[in-house]
CHARMM internal coordinates of N, CA and C (Angstrom, degrees):
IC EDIT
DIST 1 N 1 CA 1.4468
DIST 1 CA 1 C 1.5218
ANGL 1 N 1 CA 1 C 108.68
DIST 1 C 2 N 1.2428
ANGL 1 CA 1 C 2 N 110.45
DIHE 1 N 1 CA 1 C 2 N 122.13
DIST 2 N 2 CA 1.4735
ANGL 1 C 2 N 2 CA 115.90
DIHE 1 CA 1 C 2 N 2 CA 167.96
DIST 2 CA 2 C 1.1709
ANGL 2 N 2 CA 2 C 124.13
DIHE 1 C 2 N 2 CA 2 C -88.35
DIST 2 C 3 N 1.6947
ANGL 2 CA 2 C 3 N 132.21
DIHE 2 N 2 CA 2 C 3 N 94.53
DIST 3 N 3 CA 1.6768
ANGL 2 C 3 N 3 CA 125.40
DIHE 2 CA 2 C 3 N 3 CA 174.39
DIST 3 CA 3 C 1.4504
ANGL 3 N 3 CA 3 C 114.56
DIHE 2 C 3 N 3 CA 3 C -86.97
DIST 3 C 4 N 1.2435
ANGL 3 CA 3 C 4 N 133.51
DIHE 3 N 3 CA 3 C 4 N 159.98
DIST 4 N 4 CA 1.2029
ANGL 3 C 4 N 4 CA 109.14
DIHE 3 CA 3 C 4 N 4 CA 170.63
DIST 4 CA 4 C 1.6074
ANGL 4 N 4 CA 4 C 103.06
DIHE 3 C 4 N 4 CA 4 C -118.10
DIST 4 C 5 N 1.1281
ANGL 4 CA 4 C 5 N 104.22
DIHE 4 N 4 CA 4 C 5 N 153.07
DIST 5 N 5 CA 1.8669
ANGL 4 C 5 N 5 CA 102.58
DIHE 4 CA 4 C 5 N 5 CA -163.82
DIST 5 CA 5 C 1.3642
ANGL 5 N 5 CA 5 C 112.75
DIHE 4 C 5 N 5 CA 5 C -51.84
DIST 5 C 6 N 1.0867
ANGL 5 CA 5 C 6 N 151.41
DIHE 5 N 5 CA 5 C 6 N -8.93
DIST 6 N 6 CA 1.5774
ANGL 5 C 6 N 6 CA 170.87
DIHE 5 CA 5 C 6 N 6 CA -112.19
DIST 6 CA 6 C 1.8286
ANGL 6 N 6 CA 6 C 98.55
DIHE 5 C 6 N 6 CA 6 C -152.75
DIST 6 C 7 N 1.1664
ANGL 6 CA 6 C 7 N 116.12
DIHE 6 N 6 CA 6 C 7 N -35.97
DIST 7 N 7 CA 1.2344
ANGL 6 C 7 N 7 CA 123.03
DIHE 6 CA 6 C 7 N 7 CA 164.60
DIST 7 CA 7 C 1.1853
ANGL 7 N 7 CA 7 C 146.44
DIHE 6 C 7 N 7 CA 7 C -66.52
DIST 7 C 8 N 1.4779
ANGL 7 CA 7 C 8 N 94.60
DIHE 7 N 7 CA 7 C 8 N -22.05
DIST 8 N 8 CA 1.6151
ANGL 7 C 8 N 8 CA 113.15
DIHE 7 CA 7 C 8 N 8 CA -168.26
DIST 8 CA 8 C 1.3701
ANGL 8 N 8 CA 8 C 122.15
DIHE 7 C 8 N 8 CA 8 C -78.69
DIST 8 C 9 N 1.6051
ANGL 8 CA 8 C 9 N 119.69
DIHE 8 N 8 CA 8 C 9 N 132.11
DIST 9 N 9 CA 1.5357
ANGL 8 C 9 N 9 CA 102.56
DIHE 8 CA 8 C 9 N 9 CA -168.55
DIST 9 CA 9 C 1.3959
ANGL 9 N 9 CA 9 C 110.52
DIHE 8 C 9 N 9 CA 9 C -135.55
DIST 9 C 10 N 0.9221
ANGL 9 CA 9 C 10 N 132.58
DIHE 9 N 9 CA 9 C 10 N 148.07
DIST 10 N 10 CA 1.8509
ANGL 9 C 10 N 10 CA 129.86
DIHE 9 CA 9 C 10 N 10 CA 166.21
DIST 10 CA 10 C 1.4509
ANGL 10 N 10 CA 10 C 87.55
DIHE 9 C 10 N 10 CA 10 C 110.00
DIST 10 C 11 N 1.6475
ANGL 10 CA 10 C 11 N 80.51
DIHE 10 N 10 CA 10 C 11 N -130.37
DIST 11 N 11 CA 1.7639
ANGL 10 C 11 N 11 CA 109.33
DIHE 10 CA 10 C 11 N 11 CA -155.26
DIST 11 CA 11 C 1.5682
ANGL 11 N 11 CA 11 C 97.27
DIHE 10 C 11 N 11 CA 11 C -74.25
DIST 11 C 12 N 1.5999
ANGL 11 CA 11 C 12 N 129.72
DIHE 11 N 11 CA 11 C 12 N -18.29
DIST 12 N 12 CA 1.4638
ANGL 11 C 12 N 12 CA 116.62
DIHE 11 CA 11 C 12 N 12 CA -165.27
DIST 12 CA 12 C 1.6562
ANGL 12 N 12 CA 12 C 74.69
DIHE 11 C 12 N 12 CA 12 C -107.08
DIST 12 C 13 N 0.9057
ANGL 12 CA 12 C 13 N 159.46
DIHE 12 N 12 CA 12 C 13 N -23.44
DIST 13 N 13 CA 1.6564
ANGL 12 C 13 N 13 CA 133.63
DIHE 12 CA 12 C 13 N 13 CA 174.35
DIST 13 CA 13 C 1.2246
ANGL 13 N 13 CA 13 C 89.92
DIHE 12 C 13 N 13 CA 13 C -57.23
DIST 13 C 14 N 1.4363
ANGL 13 CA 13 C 14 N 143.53
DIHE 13 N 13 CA 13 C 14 N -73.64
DIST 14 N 14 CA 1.0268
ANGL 13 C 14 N 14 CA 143.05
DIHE 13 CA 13 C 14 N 14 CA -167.28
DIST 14 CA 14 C 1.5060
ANGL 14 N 14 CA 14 C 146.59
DIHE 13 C 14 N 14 CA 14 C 0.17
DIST 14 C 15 N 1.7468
ANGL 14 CA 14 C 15 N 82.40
DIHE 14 N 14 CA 14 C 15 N -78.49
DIST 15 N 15 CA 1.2812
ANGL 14 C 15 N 15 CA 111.18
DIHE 14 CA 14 C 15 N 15 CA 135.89
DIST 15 CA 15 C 1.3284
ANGL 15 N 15 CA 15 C 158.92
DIHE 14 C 15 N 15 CA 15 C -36.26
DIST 15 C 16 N 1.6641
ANGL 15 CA 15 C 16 N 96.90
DIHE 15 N 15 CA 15 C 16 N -45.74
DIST 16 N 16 CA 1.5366
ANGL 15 C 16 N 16 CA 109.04
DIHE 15 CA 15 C 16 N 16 CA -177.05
DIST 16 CA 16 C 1.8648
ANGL 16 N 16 CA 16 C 88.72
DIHE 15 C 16 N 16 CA 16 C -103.02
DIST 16 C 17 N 0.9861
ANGL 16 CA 16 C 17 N 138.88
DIHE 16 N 16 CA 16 C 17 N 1.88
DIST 17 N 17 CA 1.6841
ANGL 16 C 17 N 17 CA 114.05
DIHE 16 CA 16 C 17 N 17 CA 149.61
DIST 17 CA 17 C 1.6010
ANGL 17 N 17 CA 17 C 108.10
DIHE 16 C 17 N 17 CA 17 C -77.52
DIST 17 C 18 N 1.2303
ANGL 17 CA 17 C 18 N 118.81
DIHE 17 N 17 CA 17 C 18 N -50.49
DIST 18 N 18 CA 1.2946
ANGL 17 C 18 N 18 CA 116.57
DIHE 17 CA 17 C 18 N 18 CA -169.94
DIST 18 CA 18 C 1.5238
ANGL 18 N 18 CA 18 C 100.17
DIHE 17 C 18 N 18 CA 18 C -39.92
DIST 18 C 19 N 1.1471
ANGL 18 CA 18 C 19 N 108.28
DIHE 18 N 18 CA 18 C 19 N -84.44
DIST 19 N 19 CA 1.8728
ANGL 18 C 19 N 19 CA 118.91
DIHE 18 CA 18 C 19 N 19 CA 162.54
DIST 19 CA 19 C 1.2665
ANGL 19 N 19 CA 19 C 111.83
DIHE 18 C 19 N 19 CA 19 C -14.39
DIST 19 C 20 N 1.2476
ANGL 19 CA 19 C 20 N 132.97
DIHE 19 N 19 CA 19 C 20 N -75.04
DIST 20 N 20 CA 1.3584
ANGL 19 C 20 N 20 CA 136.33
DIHE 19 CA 19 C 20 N 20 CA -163.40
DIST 20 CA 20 C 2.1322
ANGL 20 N 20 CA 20 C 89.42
DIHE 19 C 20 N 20 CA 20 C -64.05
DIST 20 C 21 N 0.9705
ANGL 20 CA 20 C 21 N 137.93
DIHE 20 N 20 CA 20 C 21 N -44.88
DIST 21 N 21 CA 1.6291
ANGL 20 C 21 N 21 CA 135.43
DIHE 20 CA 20 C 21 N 21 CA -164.45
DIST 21 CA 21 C 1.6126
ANGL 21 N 21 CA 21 C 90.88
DIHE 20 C 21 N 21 CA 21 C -86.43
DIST 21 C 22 N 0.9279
ANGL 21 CA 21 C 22 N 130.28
DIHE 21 N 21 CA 21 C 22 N -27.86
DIST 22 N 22 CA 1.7112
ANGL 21 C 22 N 22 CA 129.94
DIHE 21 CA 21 C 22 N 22 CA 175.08
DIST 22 CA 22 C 1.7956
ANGL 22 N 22 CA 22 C 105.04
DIHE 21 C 22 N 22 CA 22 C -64.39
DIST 22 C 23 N 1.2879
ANGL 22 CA 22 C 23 N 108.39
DIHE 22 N 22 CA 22 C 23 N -46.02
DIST 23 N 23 CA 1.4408
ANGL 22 C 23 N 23 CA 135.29
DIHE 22 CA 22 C 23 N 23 CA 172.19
DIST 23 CA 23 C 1.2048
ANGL 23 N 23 CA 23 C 92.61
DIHE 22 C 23 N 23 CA 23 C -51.16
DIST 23 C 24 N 1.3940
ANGL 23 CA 23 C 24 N 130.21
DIHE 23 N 23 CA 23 C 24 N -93.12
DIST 24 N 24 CA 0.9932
ANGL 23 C 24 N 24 CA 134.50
DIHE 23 CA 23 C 24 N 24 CA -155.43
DIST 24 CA 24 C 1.6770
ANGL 24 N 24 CA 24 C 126.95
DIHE 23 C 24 N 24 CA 24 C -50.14
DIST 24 C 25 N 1.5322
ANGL 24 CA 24 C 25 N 117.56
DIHE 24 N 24 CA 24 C 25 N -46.37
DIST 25 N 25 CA 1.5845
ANGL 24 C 25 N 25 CA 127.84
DIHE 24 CA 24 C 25 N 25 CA 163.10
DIST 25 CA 25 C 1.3521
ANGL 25 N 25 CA 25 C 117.61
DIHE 24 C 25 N 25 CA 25 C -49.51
DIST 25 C 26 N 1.9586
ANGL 25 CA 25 C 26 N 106.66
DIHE 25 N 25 CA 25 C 26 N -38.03
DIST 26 N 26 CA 1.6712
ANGL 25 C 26 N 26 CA 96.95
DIHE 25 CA 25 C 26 N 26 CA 174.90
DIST 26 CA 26 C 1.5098
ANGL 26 N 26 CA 26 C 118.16
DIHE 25 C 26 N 26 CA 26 C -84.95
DIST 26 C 27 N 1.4948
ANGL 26 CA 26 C 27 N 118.08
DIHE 26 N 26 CA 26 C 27 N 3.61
DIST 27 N 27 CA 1.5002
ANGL 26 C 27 N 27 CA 125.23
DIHE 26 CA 26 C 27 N 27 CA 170.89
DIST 27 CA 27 C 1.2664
ANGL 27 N 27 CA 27 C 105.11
DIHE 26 C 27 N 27 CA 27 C -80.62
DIST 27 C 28 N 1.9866
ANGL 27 CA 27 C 28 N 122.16
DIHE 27 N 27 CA 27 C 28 N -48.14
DIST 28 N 28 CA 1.4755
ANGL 27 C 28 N 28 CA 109.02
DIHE 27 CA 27 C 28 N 28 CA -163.78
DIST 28 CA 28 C 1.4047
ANGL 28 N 28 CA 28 C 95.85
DIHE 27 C 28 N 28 CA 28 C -90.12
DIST 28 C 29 N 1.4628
ANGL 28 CA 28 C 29 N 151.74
DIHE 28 N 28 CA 28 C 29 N 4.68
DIST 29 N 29 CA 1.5866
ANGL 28 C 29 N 29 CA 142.90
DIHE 28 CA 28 C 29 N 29 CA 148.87
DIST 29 CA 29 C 1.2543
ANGL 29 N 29 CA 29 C 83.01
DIHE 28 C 29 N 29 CA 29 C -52.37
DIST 29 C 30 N 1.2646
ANGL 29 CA 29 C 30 N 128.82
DIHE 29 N 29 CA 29 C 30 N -84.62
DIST 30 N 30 CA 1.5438
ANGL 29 C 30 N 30 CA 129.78
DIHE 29 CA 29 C 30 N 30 CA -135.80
DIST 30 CA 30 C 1.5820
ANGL 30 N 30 CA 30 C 110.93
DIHE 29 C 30 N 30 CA 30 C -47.84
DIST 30 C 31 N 1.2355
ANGL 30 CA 30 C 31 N 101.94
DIHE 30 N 30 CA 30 C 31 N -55.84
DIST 31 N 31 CA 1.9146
ANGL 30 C 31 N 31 CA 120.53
DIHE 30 CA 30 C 31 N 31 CA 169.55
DIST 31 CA 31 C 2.0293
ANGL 31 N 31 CA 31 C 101.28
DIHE 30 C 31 N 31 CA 31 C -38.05
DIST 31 C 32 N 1.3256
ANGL 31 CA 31 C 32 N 99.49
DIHE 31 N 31 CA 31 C 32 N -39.05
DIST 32 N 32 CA 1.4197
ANGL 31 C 32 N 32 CA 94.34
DIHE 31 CA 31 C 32 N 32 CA -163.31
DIST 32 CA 32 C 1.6190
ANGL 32 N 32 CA 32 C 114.05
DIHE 31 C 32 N 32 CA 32 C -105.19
DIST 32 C 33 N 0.9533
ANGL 32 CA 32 C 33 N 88.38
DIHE 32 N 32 CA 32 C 33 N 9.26
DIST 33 N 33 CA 1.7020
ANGL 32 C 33 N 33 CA 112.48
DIHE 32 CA 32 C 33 N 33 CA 172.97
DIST 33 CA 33 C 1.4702
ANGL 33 N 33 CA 33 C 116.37
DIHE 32 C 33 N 33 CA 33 C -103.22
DIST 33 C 34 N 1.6092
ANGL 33 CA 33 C 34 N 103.65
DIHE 33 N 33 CA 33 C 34 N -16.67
DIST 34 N 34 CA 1.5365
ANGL 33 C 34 N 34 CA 107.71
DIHE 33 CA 33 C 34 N 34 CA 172.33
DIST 34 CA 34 C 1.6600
ANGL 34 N 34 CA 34 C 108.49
DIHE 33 C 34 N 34 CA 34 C -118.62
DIST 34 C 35 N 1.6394
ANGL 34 CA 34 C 35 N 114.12
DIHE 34 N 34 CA 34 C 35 N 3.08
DIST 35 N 35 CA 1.2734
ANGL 34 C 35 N 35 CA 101.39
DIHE 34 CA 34 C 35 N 35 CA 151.73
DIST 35 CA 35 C 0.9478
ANGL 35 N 35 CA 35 C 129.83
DIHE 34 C 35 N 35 CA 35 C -103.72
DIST 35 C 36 N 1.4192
ANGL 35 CA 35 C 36 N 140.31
DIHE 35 N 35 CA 35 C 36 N 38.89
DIST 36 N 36 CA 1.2459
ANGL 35 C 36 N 36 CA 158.06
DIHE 35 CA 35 C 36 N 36 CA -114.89
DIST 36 CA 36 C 1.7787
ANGL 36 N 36 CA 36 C 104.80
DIHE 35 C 36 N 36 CA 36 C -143.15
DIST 36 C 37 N 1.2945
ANGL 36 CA 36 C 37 N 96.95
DIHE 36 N 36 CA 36 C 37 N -40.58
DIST 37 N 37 CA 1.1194
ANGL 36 C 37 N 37 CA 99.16
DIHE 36 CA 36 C 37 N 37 CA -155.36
DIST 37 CA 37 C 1.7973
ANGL 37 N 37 CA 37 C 91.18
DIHE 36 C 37 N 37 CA 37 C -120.82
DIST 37 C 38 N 1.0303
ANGL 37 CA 37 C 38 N 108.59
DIHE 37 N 37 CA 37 C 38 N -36.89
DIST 38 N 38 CA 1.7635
ANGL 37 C 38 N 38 CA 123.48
DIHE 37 CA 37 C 38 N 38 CA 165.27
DIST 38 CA 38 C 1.7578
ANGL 38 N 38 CA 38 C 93.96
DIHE 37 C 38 N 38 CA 38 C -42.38
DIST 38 C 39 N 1.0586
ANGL 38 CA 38 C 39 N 116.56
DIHE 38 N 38 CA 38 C 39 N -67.95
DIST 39 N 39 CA 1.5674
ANGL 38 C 39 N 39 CA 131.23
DIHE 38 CA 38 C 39 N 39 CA -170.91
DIST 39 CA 39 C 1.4759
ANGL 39 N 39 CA 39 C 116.74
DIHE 38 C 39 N 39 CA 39 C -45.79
DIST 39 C 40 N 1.5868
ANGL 39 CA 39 C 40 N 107.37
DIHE 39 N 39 CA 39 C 40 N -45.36
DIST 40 N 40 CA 1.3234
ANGL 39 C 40 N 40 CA 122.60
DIHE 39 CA 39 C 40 N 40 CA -178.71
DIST 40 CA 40 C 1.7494
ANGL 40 N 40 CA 40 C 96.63
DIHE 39 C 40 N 40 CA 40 C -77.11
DIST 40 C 41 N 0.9578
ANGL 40 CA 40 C 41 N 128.58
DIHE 40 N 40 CA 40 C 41 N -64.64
DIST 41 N 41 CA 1.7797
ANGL 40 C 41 N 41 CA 119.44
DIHE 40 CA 40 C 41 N 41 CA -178.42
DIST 41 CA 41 C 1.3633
ANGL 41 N 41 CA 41 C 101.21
DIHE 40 C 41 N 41 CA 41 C -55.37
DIST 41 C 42 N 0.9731
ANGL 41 CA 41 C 42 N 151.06
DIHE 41 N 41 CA 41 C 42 N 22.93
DIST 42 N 42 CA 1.6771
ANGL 41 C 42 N 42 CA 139.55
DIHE 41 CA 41 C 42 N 42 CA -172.96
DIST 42 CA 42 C 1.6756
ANGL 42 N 42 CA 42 C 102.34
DIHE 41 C 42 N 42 CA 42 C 28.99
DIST 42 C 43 N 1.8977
ANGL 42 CA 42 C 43 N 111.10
DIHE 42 N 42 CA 42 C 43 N 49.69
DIST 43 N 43 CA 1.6078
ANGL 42 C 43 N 43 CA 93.28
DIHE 42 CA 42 C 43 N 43 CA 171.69
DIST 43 CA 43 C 1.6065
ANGL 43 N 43 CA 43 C 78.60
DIHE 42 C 43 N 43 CA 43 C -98.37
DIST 43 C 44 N 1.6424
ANGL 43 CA 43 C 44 N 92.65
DIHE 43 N 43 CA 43 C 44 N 177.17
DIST 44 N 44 CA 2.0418
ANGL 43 C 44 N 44 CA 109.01
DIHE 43 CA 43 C 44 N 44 CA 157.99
DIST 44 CA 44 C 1.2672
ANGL 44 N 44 CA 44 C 93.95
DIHE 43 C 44 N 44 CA 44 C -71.80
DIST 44 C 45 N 1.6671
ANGL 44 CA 44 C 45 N 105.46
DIHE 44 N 44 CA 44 C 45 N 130.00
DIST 45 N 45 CA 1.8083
ANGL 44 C 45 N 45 CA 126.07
DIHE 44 CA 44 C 45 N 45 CA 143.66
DIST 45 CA 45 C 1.2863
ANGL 45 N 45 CA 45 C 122.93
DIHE 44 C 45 N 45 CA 45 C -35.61
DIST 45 C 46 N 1.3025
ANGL 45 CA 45 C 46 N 112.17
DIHE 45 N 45 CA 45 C 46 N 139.28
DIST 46 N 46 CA 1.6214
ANGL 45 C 46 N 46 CA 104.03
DIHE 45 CA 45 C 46 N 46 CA -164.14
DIST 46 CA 46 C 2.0517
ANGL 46 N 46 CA 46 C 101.04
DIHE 45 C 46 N 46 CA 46 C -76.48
DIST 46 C 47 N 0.6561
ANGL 46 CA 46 C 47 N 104.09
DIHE 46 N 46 CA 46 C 47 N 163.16
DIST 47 N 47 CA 2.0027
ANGL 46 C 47 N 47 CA 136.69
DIHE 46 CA 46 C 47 N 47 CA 179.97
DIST 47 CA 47 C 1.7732
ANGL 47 N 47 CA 47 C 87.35
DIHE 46 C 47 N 47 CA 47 C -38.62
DIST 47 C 48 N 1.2101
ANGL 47 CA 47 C 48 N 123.75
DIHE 47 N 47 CA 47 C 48 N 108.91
DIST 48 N 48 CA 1.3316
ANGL 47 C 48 N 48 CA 121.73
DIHE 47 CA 47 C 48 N 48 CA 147.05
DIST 48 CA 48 C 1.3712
ANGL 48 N 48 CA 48 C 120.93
DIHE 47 C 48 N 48 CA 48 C -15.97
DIST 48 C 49 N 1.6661
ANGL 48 CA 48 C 49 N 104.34
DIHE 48 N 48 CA 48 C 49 N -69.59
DIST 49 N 49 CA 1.2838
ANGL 48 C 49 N 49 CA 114.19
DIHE 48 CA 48 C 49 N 49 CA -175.21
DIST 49 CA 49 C 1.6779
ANGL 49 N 49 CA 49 C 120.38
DIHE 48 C 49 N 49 CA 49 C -49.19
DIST 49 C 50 N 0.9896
ANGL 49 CA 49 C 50 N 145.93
DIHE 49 N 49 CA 49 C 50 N -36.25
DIST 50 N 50 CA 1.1037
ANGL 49 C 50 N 50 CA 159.02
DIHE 49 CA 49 C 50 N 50 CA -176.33
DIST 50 CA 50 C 1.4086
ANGL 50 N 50 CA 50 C 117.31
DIHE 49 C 50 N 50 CA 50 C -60.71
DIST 50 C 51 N 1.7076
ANGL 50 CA 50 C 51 N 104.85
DIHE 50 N 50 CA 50 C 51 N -1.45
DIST 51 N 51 CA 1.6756
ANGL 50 C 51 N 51 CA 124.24
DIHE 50 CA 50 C 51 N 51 CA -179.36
DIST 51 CA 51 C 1.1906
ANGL 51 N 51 CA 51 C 118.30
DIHE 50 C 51 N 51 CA 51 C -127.20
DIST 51 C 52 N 1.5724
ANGL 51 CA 51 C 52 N 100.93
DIHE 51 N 51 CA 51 C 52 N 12.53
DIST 52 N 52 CA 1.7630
ANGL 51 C 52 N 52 CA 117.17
DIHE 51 CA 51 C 52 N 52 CA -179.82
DIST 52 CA 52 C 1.1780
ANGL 52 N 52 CA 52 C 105.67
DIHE 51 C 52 N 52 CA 52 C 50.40
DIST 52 C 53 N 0.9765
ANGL 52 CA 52 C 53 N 155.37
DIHE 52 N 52 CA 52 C 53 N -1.75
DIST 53 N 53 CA 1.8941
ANGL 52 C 53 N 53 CA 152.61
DIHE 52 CA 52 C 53 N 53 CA 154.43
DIST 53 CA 53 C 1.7472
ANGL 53 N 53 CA 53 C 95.48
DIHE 52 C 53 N 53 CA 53 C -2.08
DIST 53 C 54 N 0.6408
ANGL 53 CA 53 C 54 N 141.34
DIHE 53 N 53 CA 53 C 54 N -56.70
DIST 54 N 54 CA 1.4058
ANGL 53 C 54 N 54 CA 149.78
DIHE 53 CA 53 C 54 N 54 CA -141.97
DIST 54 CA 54 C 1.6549
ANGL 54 N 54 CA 54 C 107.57
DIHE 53 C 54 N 54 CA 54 C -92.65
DIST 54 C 55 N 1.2910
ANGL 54 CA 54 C 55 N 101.67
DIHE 54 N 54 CA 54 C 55 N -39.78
DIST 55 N 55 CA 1.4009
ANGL 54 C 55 N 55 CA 115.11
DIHE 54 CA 54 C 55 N 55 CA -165.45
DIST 55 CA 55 C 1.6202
ANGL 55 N 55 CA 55 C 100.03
DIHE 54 C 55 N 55 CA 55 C -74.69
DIST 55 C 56 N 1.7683
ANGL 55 CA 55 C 56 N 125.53
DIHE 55 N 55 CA 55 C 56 N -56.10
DIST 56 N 56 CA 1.2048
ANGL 55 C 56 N 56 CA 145.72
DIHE 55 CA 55 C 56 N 56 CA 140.53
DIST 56 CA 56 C 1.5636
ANGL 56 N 56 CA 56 C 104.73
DIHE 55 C 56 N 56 CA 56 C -10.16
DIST 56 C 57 N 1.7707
ANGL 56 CA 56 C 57 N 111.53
DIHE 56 N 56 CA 56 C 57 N -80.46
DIST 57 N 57 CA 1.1084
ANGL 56 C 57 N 57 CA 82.90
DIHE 56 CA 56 C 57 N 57 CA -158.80
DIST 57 CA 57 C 1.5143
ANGL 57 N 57 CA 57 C 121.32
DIHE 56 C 57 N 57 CA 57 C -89.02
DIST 57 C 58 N 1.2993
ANGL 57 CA 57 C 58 N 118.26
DIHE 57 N 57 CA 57 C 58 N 5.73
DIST 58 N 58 CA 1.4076
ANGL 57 C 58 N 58 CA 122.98
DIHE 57 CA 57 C 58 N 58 CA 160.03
DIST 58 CA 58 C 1.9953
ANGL 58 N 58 CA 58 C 118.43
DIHE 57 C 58 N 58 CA 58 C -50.65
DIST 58 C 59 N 1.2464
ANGL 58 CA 58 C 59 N 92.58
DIHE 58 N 58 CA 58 C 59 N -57.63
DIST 59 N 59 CA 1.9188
ANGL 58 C 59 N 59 CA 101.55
DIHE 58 CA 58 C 59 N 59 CA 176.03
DIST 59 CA 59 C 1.5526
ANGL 59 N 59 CA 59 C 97.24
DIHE 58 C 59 N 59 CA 59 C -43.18
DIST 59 C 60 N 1.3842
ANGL 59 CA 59 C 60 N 98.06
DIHE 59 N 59 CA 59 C 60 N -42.05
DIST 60 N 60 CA 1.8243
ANGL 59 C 60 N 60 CA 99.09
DIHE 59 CA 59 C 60 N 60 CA -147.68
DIST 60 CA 60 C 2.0272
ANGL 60 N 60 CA 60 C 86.70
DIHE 59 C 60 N 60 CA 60 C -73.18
DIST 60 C 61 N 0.6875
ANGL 60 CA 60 C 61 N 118.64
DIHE 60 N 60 CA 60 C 61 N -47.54
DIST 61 N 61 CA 2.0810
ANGL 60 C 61 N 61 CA 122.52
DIHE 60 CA 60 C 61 N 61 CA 173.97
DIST 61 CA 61 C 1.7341
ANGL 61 N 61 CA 61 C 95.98
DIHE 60 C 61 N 61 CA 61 C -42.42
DIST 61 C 62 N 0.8936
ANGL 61 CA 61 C 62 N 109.36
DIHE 61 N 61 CA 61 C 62 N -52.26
DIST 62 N 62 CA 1.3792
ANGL 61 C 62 N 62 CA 116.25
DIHE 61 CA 61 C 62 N 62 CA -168.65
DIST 62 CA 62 C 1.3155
ANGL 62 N 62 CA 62 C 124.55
DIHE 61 C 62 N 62 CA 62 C -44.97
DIST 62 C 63 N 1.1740
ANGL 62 CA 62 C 63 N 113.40
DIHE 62 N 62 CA 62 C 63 N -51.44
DIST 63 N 63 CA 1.5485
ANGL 62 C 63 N 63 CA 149.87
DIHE 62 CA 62 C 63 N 63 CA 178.51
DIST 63 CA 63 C 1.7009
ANGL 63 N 63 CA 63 C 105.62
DIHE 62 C 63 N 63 CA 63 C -83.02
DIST 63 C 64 N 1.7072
ANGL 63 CA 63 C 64 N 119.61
DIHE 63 N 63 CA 63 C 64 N -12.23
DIST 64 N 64 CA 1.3205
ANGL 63 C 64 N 64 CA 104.47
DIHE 63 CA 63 C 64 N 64 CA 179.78
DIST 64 CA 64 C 1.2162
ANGL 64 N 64 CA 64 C 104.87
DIHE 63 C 64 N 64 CA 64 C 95.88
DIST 64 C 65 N 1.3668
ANGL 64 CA 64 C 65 N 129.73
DIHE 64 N 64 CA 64 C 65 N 3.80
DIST 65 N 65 CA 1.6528
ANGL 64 C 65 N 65 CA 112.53
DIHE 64 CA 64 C 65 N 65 CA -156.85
DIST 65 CA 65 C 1.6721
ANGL 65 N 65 CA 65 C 95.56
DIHE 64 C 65 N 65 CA 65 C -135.47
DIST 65 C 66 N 1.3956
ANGL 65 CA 65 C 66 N 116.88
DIHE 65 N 65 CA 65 C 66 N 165.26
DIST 66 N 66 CA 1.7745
ANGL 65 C 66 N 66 CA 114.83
DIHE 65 CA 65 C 66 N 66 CA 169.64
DIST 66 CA 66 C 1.6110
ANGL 66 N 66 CA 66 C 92.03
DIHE 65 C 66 N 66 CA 66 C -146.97
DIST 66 C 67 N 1.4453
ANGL 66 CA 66 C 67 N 85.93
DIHE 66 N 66 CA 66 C 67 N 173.78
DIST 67 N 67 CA 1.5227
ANGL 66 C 67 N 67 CA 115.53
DIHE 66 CA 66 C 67 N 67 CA -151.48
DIST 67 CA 67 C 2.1471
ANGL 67 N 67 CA 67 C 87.73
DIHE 66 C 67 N 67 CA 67 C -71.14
DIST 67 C 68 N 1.0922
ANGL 67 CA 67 C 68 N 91.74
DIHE 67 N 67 CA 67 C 68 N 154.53
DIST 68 N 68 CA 1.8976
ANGL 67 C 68 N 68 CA 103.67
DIHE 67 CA 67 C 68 N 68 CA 168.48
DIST 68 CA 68 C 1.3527
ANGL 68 N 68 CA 68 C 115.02
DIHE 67 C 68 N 68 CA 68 C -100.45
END
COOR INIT
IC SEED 1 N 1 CA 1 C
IC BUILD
């Protein structure tokens, strides 16, 4: 079965925001767990992008919903 995330309604939308915002908090720890130490050496923080932040919170728009 093919749904497309934009489709989803009830109890599995539900779900898949919770999921998708669960997703998302353990992406921006991770981002901030690796600028952490970037910050302390005076190097540049690595690329946002490289932690899908974007990708997350795009689905999560999709569905009506944003990150917590």
């Amino acid at each position: 079965m093919d749904v497309k995330i934009d489709e989803v309604t009830g109890n599995d939308r539900d779900l898949l925001v919770v999921a998708l915002q669960a997703l998302h908090r353990e992406r921006v720890t991770a981002f901030q767990a690796a600028c952490t130490p970037s910050d302390l050496a005076g190097i540049p923080s690595p690329n946002r992008g490289q932690f899908g932040l974007a990708e997350v919170s795009s689905a999560l728009r999709r569905v009506g919903a944003g990150p917590l």
